[in-house]
C-alpha positions as CSV (number, residue, x, y, z in Angstrom):
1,X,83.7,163.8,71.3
2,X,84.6,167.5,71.1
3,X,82.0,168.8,72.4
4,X,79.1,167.2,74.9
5,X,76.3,169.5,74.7
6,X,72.7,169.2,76.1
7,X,71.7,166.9,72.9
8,X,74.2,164.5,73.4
9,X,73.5,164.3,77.0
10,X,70.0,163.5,77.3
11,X,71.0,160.9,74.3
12,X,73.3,159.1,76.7
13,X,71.2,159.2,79.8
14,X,67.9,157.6,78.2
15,X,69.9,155.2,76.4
16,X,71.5,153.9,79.9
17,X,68.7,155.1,82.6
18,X,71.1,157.5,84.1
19,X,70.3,161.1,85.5
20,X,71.4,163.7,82.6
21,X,72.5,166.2,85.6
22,X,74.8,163.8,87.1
23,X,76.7,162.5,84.0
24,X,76.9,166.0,82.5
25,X,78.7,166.8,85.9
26,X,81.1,164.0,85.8
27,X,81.7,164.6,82.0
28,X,82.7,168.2,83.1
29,X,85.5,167.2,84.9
30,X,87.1,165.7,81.8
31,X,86.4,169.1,79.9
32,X,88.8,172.3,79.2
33,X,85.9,174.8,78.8
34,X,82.6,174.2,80.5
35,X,79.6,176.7,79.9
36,X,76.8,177.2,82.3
37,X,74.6,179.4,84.1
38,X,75.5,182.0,86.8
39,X,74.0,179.8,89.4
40,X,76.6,176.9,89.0
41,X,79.2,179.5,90.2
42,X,77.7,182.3,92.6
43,X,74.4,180.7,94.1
44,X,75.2,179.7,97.5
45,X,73.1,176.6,97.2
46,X,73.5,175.7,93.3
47,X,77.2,176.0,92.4
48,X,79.3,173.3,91.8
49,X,80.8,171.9,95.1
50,X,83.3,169.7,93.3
51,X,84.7,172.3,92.3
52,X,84.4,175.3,94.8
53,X,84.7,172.9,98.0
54,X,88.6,173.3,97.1
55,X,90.9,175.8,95.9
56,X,90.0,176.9,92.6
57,X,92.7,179.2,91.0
58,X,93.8,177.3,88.3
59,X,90.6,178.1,86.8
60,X,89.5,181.3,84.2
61,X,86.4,182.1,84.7
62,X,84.5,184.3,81.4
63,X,81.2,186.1,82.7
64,X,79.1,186.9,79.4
65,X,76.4,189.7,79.8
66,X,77.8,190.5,83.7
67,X,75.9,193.6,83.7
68,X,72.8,190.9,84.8
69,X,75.2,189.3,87.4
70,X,74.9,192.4,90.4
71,X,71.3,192.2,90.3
72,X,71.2,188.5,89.5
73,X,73.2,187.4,93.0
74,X,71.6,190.3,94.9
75,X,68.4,187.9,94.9
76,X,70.4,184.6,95.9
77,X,70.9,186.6,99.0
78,X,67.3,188.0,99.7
79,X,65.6,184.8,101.2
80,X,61.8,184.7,101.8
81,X,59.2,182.8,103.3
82,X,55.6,182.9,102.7
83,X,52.7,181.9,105.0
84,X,51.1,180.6,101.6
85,X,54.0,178.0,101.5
86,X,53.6,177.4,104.6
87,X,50.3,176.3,104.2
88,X,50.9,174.4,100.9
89,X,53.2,172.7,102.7
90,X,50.7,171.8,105.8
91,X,48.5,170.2,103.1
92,X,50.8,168.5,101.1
93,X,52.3,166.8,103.9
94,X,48.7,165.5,104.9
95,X,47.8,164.1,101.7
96,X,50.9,162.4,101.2
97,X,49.7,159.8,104.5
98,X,52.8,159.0,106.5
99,X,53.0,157.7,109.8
100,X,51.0,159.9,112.1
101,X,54.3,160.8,114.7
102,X,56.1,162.0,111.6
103,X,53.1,164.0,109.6
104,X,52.0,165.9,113.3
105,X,55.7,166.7,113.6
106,X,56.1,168.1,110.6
107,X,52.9,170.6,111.1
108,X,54.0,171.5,114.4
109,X,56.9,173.3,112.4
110,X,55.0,174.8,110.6
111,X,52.5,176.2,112.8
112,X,55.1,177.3,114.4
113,X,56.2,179.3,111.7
114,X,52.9,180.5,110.8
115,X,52.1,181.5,114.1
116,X,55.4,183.7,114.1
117,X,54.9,185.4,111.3
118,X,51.5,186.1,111.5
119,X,52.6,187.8,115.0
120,X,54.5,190.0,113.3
121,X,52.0,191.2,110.9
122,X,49.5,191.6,113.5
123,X,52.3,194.2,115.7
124,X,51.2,196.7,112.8
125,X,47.9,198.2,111.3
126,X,46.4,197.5,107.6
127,X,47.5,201.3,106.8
128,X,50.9,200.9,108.1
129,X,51.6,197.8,106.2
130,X,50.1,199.2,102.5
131,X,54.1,199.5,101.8
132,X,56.5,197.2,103.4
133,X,58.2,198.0,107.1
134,X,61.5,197.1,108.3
135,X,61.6,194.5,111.2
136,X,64.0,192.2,113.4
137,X,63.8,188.7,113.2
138,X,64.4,186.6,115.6
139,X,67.6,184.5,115.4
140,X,67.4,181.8,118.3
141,X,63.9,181.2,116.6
142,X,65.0,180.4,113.2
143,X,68.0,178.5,114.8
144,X,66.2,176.4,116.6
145,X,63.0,176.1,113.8
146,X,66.3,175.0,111.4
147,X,67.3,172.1,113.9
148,X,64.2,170.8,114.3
149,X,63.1,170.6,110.7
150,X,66.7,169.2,109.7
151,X,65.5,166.1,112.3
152,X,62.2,166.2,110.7
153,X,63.3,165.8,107.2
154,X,65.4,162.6,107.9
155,X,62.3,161.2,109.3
156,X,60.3,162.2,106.2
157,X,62.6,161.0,103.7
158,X,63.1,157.8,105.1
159,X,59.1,157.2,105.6
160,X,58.3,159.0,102.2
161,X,61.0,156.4,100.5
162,X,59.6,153.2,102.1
163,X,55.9,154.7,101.1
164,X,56.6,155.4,97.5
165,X,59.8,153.2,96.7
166,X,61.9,156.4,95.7
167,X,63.7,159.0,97.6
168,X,61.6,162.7,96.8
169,X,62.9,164.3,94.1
170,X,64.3,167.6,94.5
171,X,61.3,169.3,93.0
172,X,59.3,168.3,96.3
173,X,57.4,171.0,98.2
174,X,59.2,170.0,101.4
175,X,62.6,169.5,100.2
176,X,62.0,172.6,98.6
177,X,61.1,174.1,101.3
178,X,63.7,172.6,103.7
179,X,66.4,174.5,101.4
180,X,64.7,177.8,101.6
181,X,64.7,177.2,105.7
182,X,68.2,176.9,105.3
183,X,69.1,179.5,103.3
184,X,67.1,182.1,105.2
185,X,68.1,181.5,108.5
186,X,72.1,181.2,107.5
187,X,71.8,184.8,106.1
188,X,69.3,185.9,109.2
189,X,73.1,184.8,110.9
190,X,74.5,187.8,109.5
191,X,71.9,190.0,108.2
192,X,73.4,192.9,111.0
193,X,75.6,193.9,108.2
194,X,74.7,196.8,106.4
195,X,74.2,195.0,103.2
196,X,71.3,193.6,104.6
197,X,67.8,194.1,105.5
198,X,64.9,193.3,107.2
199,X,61.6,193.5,105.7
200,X,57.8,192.4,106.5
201,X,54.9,192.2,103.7
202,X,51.9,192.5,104.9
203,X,49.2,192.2,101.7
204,X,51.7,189.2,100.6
205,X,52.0,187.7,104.2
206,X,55.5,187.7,103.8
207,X,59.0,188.3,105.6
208,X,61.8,188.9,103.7
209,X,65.9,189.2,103.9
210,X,66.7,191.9,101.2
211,X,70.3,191.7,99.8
212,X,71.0,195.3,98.7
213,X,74.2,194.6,97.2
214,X,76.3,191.4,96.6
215,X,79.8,193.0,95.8
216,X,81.2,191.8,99.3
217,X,79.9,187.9,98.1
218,X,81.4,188.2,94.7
219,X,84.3,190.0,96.0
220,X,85.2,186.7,97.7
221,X,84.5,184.2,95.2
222,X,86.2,186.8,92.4
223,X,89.0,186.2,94.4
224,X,89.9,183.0,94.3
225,X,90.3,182.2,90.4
226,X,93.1,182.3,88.8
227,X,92.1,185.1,86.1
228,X,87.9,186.5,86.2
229,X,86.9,188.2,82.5
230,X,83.1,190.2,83.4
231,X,82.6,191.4,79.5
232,X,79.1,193.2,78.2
233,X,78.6,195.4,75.7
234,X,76.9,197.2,78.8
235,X,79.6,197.4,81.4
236,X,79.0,201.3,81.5
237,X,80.1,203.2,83.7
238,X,83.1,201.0,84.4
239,X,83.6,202.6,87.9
240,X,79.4,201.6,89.1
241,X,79.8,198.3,87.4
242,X,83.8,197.5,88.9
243,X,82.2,198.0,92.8
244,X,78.9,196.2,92.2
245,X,81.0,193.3,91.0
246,X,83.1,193.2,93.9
247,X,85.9,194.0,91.4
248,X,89.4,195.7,93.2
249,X,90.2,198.9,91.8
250,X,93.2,197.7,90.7
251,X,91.3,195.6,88.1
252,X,92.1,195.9,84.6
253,X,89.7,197.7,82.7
254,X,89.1,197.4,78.3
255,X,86.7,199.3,76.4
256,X,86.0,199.3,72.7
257,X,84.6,201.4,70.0
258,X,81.8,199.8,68.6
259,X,83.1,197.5,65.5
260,X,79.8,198.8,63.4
261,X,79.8,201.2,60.6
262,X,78.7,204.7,61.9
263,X,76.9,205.6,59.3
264,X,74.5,202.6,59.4
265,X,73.2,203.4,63.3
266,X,71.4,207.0,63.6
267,X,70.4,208.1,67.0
268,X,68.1,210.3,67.5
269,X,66.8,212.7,70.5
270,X,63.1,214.2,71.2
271,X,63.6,216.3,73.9
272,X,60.4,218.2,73.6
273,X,58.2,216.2,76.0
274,X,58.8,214.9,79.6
275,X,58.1,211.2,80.0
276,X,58.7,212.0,84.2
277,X,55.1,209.8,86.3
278,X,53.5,213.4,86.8
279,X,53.7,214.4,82.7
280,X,53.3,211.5,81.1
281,X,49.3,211.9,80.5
282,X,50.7,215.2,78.2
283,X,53.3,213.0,76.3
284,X,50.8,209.9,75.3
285,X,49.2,211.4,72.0
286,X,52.9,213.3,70.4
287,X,54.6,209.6,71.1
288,X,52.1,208.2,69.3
289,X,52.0,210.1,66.6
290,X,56.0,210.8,66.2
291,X,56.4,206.8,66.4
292,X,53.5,206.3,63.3
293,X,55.0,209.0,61.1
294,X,58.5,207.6,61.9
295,X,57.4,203.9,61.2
296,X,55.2,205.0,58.2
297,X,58.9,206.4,56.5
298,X,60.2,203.2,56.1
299,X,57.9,199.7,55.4
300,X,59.5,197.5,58.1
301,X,59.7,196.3,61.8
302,X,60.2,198.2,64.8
303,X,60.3,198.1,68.3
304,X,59.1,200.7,70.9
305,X,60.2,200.1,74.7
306,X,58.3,201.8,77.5
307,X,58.9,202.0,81.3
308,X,56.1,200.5,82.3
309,X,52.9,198.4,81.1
310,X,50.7,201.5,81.7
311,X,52.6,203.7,79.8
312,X,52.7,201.3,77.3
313,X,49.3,200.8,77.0
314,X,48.0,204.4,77.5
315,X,50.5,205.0,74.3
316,X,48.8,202.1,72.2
317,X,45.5,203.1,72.5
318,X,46.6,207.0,70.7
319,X,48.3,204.7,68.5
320,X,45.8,202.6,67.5
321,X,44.0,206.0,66.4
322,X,46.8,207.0,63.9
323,X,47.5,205.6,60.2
324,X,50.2,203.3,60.5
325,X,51.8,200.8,57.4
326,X,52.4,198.0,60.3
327,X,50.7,195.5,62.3
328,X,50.6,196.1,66.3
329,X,52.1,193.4,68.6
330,X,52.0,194.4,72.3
331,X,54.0,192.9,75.0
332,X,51.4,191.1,77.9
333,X,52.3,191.7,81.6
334,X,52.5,188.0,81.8
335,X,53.6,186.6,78.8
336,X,54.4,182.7,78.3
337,X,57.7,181.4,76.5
338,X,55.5,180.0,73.8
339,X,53.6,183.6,72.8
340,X,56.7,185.0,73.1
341,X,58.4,182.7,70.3
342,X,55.4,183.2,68.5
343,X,56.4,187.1,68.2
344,X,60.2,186.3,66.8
345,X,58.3,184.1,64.3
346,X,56.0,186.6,63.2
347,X,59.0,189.4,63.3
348,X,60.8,186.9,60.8
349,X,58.4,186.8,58.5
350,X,59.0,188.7,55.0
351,X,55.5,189.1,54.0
352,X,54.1,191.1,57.0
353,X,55.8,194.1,58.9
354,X,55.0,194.4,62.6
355,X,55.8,197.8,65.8
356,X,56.1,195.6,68.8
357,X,55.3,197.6,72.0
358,X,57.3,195.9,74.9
359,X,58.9,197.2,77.8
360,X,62.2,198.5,79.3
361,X,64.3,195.0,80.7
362,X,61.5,192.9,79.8
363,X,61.9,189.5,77.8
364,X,62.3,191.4,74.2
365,X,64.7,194.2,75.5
366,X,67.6,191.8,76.3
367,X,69.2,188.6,75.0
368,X,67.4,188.5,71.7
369,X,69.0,188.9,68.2
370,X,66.6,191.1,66.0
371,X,68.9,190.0,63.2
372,X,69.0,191.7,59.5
373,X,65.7,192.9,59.0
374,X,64.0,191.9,62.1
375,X,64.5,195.0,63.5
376,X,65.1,198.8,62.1
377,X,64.3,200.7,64.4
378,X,63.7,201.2,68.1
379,X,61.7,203.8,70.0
380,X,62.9,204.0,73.6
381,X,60.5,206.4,76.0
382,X,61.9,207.5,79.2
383,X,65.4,206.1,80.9
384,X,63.7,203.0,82.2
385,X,64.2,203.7,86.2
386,X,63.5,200.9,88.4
387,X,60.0,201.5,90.5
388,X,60.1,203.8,93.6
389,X,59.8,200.9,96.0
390,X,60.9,200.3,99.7
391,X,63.2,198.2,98.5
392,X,64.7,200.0,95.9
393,X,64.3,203.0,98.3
394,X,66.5,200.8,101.1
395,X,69.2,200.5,97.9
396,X,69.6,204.0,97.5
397,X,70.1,204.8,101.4
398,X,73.2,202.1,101.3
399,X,74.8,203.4,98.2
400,X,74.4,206.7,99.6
401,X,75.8,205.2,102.8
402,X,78.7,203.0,101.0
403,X,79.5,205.4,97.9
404,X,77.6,208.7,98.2
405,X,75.8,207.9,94.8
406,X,72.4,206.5,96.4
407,X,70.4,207.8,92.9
408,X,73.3,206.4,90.5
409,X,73.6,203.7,91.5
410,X,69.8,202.7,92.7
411,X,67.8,204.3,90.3
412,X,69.8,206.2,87.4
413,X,72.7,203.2,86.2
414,X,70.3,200.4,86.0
415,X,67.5,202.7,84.3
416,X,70.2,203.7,81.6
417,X,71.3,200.2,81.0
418,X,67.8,198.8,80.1
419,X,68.2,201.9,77.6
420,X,71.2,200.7,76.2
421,X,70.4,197.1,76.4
422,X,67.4,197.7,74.3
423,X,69.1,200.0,71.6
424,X,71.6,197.0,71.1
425,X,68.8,194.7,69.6
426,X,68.8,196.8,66.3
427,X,72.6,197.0,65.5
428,X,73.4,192.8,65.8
429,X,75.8,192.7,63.0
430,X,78.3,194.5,61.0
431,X,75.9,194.8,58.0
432,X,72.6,196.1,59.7
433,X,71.3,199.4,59.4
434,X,68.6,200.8,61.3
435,X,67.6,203.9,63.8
436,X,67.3,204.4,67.7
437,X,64.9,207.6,69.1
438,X,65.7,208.4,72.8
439,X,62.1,210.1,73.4
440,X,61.8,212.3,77.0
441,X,63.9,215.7,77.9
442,X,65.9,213.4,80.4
443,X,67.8,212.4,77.6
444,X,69.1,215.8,77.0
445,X,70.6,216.7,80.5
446,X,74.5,215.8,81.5
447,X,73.3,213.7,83.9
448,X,71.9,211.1,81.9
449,X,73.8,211.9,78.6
450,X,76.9,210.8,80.6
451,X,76.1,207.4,81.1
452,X,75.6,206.8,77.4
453,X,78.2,205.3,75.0
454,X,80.6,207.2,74.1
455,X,80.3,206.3,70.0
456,X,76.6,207.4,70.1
457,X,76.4,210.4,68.0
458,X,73.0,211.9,69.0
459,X,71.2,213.9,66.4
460,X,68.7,216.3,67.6
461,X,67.2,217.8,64.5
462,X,64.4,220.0,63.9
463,X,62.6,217.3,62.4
464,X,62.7,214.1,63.6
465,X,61.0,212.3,60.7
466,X,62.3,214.0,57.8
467,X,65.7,213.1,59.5
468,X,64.6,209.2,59.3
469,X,63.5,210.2,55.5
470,X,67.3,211.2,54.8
471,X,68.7,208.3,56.6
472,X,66.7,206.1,54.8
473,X,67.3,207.9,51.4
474,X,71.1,207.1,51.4
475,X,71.8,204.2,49.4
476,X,75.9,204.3,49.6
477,X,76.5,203.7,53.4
478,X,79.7,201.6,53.5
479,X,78.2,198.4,55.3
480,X,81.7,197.1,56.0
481,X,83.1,200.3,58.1
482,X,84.3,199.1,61.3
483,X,85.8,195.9,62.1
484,X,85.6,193.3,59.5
485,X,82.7,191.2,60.0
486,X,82.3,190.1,63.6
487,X,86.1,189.9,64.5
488,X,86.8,191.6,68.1
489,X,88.2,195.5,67.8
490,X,91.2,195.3,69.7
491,X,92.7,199.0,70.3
492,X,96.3,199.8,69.3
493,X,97.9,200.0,72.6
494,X,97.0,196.4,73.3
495,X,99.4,194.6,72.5
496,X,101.7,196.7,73.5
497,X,100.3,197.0,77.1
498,X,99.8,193.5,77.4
499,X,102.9,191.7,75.0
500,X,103.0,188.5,77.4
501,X,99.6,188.0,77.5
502,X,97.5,184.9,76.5
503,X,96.0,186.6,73.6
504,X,92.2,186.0,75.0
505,X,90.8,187.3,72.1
506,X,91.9,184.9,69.7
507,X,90.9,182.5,72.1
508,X,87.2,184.0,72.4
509,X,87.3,183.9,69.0
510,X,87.6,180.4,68.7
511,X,85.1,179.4,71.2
């Protein structure tokens, strides 16, 4: 078989009462190309050992969408552990009924654990712990909590087993658990290096290991394939994105054009109007009412992407006041996989038009094709900054400490890359046409403006909507402009800077 996909898989397994996972694994290692998740590679826990455990550099390794992948191993390294868990684990382990000696070990771990954590919190007032507060946690402690749980989980398994006839699955709140133990106290080991730190919650009743930056992790691992491609159409800046990958600077570096017609993507600015926490109560009604004239141009669907679920509501209800051709669909603060499916369905549908209102990095601003007509045009308010935490606050201090661009890199980089990220969903192929407004005066500055493609010609007319009118009025835009089709736009010097190459393109092609 060419190619053993997920189908096929599950097929095979029910057919011979196998685990999926495990045959998929073994089937790998008769494979040329395998395709996963991140985790199989970079989690500490998850990746494949058969392969890692050993020297690895006869293999290529392609990263797809590695502008995720900083953030994305940042958190395999930020352990946590919750006196809720705790707890759920106290009870679970009672109702399960094991042999008394094994059941009243297990809880004295845990009390154990509770008890030092719940010292901790009580060191510091209500007041001081509204935000959270560094702290120093105790190694010999988490040692020595690690060594006797790793005793206690033989005994569990072993009397769970016998109990049940099975071995706990690896779903199971103490094996679960166990592996969080383990992970947290293995980085406590080395959490004295400045890409670490220390953190206590108090209203979550929580302590935490915050990983500010993986590069050093990735820089390792990096290291040891043969050949590691990180492609995104959002690896901008290269320089930000080549250090939070761990990449050396000696790393080759490729950027293209974009292979769509120009005259098919307008972007347009709306300085007027700060979209900054203080101002934003005086920007609500002139979004609302520049996003329904814009949408009323034009009978179609849109998008509008906010920086926050406030924002995006206090925008809505000014909207909800104005005459607009469309149906509203809102984004929920918790929205489930099914609702969200729901929306693409009702996007797809040729009858009705819909604005969706989501927000900046959420589940509608990245890895979804708003194909053809799904999509015309996007609204994006405000460059999207991450919240003004502790944590991302303890970010900033290191990159300011590591790079002396704490706000670039913290706040400003990521923030611009959910704005690009959400631009991408209109223009999916070479044939679709549609509009992107960059609303807030941040736009306008150097400072941000730098950080934006290159191919983006802004407009900033002196009037917006009769500049969509225009756009829309001109029926002979060549729709094949560009690069032909979906074919890869390789530049001119290539082949002449790389004429022994594997020609990866072609082979990207192919896949």
């Amino acid at each position: 078989k060419q190619v053993i996909d997920a189908q096929y898989i599950r097929k095979m397994a029910k057919k011979h009462t196998i685990c999926p996972f495990e045959i998929s694994l073994d089937c790998s290692l008769h494979c040329d190309v395998l395709v996963g998740d991140y985790n199989y590679v970079f989690h500490p826990y998850i990746k494949l050992r058969r392969y890692f455990d050993h020297p690895y550099d006869d293999i290529i390794l392609i990263v797809d969408e590695a502008h995720n992948l900083p953030r994305r191993a940042a958190t395999y390294y930020s352990p946590e552990i919750t006196l809720e868990a705790l707890i759920d684990n106290c009870n679970y382990l009672r109702s399960l009924s094991l042999p008394k000696l094994i059941e009243k070990e297990g809880i004295s771990i845990y009390k154990q654990l509770t008890k030092y954590i719940g010292g901790l919190l009580d060191q510091y007032s209500d007041r001081e712990l509204k935000k959270p507060v560094l702290a120093k946690f105790d190694k010999k402690f988490f040692n020595k909590m690690l060594r006797d749980f790793d005793q206690f989980i033989l005994s569990y398994i072993q009397a769970y087993t016998f109990q049940q006839g099975f071995q706990p699955g690896g779903k199971n709140t103490i094996l679960v658990f166990a592996l969080n133990l383990r992970q947290f106290t293995t980085i406590l080991r080395e959490s004295d290096s400045p890409e670490y730190s220390e953190l206590l919650y108090k209203n979550q009743g929580m302590i935490k290991i915050l990983c500010k930056s993986a590069a050093p992790k990735l820089e390792k691992q990096i290291a040891g394939f043969h050949t590691v491609i990180m492609q995104s159409a959002t690896l901008f800046p290269l320089e930000y994105f080549q250090k939070m990958l761990g990449y050396p600077p000696s790393a080759q570096k490729i950027q293209y054009s974009s292979p769509f017609a120009q005259q098919n993507r307008l972007y347009l600015l709306m300085p007027s109007l700060s979209t900054k926490y203080e101002y934003r109560r005086e920007s609500y009604d002139q979004i609302a009412v520049t996003i329904s004239k814009a949408v009323n141009v034009k009978y179609g669907n849109y998008l509008a992407f906010f920086p926050s679920f406030s924002y995006l509501k206090a925008v809505q209800r000014e909207i909800e006041t104005c005459s607009l051709s469309v149906e509203l669909l809102v984004q929920d603060r918790k929205m489930s996989e099914r609702k969200r499916k729901n929306f693409l369905r009702k996007l797809k549908d040729p009858d009705k038009k819909y604005l969706l209102l989501a927000v900046h990095g959420g589940i509608f601003s990245e890895g979804v094709d708003f194909t053809g007509d799904m999509a015309i045009g996007a609204f994006i308010i405000g460059p999207g900054l991450p919240a003004y935490t502790k944590e991302q606050e303890l970010m900033q201090e290191y990159f300011e400490f590591k790079w002396k661009k704490g706000f670039e890199y913290a706040y400003r980089n990521p923030g611009m890359m959910k704005v690009i990220q959400a631009a991408g969903r209109i223009f999916r192929t070479s044939t679709d046409r549609g509009f992107v407004m960059l609303i807030g005066h941040r736009f306008s500055t150097p400072y941000y403006k730098s950080v934006l493609p290159t191919d983006w010609k802004i407009e900033q007319p002196p009037d917006l909507i009769k500049r969509v009118q225009t756009f829309w009025m001109n029926k002979n835009a060549n729709l094949n402009e560009g690069s032909k089709g979906n074919e890869l736009a390789k530049p001119e010097s290539y082949q002449k800077k790389y004429p022994k190459t594997v020609d990866l393109f072609d082979f990207m092609e192919k896949i």
